[in-house]
DRENDO-1510 file (C-alpha; in Angstrom, 1 decimal, always signed):
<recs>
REC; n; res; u; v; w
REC; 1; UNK; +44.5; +22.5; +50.1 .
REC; 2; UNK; +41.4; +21.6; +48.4 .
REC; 3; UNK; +41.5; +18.7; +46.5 .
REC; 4; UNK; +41.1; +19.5; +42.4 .
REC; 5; UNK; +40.8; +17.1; +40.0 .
REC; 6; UNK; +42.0; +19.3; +36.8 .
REC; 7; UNK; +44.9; +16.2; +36.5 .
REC; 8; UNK; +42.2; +13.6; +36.1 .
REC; 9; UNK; +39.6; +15.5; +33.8 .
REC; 10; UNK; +40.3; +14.2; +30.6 .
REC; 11; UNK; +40.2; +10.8; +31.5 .
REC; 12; UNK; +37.9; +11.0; +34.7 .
REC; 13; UNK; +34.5; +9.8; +32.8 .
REC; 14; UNK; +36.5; +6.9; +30.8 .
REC; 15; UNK; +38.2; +5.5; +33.9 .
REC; 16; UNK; +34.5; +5.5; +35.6 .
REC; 17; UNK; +32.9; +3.1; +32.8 .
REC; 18; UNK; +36.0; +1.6; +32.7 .
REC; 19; UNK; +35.9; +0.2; +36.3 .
REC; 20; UNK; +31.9; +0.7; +36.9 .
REC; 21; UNK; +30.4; +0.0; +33.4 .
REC; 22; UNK; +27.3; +2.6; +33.6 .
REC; 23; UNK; +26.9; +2.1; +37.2 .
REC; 24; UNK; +28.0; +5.8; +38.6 .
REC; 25; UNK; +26.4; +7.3; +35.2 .
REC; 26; UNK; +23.0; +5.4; +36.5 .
REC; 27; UNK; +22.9; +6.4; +39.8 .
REC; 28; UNK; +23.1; +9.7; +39.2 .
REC; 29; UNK; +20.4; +9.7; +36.6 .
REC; 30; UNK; +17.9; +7.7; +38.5 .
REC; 31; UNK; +17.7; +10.7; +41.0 .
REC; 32; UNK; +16.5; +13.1; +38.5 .
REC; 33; UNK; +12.8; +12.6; +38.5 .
REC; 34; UNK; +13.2; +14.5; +41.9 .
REC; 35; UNK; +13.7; +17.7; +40.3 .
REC; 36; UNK; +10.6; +19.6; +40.3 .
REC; 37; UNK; +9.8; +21.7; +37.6 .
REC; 38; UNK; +10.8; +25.5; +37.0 .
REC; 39; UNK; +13.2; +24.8; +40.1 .
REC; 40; UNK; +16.0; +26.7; +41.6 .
REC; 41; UNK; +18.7; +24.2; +41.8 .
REC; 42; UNK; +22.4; +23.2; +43.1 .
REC; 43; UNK; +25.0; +20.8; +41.7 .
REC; 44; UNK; +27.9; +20.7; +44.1 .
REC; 45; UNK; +31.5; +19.0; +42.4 .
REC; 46; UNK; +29.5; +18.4; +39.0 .
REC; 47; UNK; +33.1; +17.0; +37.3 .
REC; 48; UNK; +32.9; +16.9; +33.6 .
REC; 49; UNK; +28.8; +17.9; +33.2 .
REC; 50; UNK; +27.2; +15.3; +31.7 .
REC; 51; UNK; +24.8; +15.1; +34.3 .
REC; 52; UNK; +24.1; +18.5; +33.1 .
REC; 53; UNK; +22.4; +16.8; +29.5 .
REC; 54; UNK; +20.8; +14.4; +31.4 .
REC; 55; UNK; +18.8; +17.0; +33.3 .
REC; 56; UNK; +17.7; +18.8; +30.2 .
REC; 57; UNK; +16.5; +15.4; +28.3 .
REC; 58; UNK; +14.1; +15.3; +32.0 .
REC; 59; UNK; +13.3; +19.5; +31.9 .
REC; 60; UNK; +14.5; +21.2; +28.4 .
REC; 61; UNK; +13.6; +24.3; +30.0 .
REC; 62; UNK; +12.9; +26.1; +33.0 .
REC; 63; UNK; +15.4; +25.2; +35.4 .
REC; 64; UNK; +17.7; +27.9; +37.0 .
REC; 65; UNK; +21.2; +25.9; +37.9 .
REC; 66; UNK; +23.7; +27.1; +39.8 .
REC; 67; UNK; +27.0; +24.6; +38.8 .
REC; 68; UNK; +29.7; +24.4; +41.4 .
REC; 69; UNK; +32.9; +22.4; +40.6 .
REC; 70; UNK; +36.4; +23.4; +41.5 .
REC; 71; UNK; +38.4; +22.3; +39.0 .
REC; 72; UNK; +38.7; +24.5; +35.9 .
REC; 73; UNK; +39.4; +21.9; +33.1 .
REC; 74; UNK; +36.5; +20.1; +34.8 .
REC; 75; UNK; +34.2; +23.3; +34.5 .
REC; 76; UNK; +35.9; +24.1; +31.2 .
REC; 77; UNK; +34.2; +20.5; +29.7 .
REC; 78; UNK; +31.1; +21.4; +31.4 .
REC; 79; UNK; +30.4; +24.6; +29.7 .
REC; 80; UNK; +30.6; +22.6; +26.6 .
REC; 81; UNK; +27.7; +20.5; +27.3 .
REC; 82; UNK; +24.5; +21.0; +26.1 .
REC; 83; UNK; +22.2; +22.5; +28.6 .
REC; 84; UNK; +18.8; +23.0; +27.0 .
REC; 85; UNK; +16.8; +26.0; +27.5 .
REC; 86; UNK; +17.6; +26.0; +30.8 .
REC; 87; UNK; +20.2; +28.3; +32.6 .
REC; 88; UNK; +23.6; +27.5; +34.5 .
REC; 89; UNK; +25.3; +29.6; +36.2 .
REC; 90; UNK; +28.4; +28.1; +36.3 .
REC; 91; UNK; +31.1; +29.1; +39.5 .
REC; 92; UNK; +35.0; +27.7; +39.8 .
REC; 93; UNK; +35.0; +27.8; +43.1 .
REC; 94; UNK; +34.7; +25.2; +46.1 .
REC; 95; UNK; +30.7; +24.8; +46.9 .
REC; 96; UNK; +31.0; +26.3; +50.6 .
REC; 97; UNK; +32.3; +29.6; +48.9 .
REC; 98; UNK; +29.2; +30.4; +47.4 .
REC; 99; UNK; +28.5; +34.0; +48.5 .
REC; 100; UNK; +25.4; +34.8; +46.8 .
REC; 101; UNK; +21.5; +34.8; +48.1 .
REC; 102; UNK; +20.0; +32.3; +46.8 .
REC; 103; UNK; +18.1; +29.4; +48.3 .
REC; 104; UNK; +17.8; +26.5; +46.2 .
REC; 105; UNK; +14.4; +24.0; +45.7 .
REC; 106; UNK; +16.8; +21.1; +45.4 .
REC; 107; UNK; +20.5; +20.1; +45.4 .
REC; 108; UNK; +22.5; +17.8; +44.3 .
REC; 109; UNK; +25.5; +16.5; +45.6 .
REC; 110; UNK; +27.3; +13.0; +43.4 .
REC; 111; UNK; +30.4; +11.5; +44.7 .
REC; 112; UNK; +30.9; +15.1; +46.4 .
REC; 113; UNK; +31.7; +14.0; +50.0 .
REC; 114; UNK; +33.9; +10.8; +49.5 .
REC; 115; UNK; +36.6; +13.8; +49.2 .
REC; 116; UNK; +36.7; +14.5; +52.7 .
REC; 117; UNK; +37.2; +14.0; +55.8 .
REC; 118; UNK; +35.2; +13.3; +58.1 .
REC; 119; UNK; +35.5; +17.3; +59.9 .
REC; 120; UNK; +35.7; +18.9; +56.3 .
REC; 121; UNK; +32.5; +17.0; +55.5 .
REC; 122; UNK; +30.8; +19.1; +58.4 .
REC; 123; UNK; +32.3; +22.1; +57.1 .
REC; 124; UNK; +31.2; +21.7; +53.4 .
REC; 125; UNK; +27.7; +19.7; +54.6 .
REC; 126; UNK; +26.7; +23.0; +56.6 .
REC; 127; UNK; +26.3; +25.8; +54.2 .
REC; 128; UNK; +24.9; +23.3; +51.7 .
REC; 129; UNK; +22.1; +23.0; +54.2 .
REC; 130; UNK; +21.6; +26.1; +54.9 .
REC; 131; UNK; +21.3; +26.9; +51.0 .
REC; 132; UNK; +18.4; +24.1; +50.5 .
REC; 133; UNK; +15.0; +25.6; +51.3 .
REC; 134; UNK; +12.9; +24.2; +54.2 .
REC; 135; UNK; +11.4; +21.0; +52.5 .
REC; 136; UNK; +13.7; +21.1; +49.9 .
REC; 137; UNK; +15.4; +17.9; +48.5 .
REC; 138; UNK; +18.6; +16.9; +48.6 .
REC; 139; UNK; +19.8; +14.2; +46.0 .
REC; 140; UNK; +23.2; +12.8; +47.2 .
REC; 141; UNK; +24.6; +9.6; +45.1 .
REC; 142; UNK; +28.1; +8.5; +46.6 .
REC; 143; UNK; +30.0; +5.3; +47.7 .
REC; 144; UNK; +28.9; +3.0; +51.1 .
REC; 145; UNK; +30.7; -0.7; +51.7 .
REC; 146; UNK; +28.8; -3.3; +53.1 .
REC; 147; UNK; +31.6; -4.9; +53.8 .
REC; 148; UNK; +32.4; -6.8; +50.8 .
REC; 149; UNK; +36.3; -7.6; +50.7 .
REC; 150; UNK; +36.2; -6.3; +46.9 .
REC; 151; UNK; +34.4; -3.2; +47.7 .
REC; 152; UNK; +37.1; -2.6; +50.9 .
REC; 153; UNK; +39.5; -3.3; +48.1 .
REC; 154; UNK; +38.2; -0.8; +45.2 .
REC; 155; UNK; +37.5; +1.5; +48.0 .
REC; 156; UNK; +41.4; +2.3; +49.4 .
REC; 157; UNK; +42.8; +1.5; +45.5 .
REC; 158; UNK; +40.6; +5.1; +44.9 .
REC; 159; UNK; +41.6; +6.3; +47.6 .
REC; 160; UNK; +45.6; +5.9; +47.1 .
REC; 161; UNK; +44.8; +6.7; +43.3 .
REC; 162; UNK; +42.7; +10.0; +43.7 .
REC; 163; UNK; +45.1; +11.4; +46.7 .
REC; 164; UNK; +48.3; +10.8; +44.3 .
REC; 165; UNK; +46.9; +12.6; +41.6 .
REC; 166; UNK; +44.3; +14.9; +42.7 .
REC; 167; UNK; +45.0; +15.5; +46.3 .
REC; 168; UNK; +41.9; +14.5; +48.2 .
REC; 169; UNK; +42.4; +14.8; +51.7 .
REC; 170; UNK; +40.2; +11.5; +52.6 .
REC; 171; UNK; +42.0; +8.4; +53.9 .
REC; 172; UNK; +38.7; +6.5; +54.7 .
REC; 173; UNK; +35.3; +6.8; +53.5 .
REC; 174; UNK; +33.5; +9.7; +56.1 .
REC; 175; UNK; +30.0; +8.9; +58.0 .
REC; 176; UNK; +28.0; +10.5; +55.1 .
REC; 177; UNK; +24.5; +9.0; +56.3 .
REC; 178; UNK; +25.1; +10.0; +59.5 .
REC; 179; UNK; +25.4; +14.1; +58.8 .
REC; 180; UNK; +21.7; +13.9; +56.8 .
REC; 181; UNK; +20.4; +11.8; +60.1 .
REC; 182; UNK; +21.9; +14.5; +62.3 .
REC; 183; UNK; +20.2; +17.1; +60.4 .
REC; 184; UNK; +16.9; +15.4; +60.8 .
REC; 185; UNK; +16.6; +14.7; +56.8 .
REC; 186; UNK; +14.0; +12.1; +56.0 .
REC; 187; UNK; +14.9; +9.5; +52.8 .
REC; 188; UNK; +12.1; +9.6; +50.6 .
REC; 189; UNK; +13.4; +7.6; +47.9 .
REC; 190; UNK; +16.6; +5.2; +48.1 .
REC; 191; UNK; +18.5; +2.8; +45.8 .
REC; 192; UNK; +21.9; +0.9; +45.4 .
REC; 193; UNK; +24.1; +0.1; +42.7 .
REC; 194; UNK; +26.9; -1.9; +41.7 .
REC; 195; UNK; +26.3; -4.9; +44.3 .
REC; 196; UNK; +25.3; -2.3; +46.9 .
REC; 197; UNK; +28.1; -0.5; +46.6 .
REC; 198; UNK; +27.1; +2.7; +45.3 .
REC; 199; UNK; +24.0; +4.1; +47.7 .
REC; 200; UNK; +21.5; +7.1; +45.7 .
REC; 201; UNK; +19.7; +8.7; +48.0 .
REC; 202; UNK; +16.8; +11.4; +47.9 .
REC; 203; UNK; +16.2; +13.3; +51.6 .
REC; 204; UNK; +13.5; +15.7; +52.5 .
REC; 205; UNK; +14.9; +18.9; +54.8 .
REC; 206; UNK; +12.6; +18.9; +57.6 .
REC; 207; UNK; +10.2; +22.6; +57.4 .
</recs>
């Protein structure tokens, strides 16, 4: 069963600045200057939407956003957000179920694959991929340890927390750097947060 973090919505975003100040807020957001204008775009496990205000203050218009998060209270906060003049199509369903024809300019992918393990990463990574337009980006903001004994710590303490009450199938952190190597992705723009802890990355789908 998918993991679905309707249990944790209404306190998700608190316990995030609670334990990370701004950090995960501002890793997210310091990806956005890679979404071109007028753009066909995908946001894959968006939780409560913020980040969907945060795109319009970059492009108030223009944008065509296809919103995929499979909790409903989560989707339920995000269609309260305000989104601009752009448009959102927003779908409750699990990213990989997607059915429609679209190919997307960019996506965007933030704390998505932490989820998973390391074979349901390959099964969610794939049709992502195969969404994102040749030379596309793909913006993907999620944890990596450098080995730090407080980040191995924080790490297994979410880990235990976010299986208990949202049922995430991940025991460990999966090899998420090693699925965008695999595909042949080039990094074009790369930062860390929160003592390294927190890695935002911006690939380029090879053409």
């Amino acid at each position: 069963m998918a993991a679905n973090y309707d249990n944790s919505a209404w306190f998700y975003d608190r316990l995030s600045r609670l334990v990370y100040g701004k950090a995960l807020m501002l890793s997210q957001v310091y990806l956005l200057k890679h979404i071109p204008k007028n753009s066909n775009i995908l946001i894959a496990g968006g939780g409560t939407g913020w980040i969907l205000e945060e795109i319009g203050k970059v492009h108030p218009s223009g944008l065509t956003i296809t919103y995929a998060e499979i909790s409903s209270n989560m989707m339920a906060l995000s269609k309260k957000r305000n989104i601009g003049g752009n448009k959102v199509i927003f779908i409750n369903e699990p990213v990989e179920n997607i059915e429609n024809n679209s190919f997307f300019d960019l996506v965007f992918t933030p704390f998505l694959f932490d989820n998973f393990t390391e074979q349901t990463l390959q099964q969610v990574f794939a049709p992502i991929h195969n969404k994102l337009k040749p030379g596309g980006t793909w913006l993907n903001t999620d944890f990596r340890p450098t080995g730090k004994w407080w980040q191995t710590f924080l790490l297994k303490s979410m880990i235990v927390f976010f299986r208990t009450i949202c049922g995430i199938e991940a025991r460990r952190l999966p090899d998420i750097e090693r699925q965008f190597e695999q595909h042949q992705y080039q990094v074009i723009d790369q930062k860390s947060f929160f003592g390294e802890f927190i890695l935002s990355t911006a690939y380029q789908k090879p053409i």
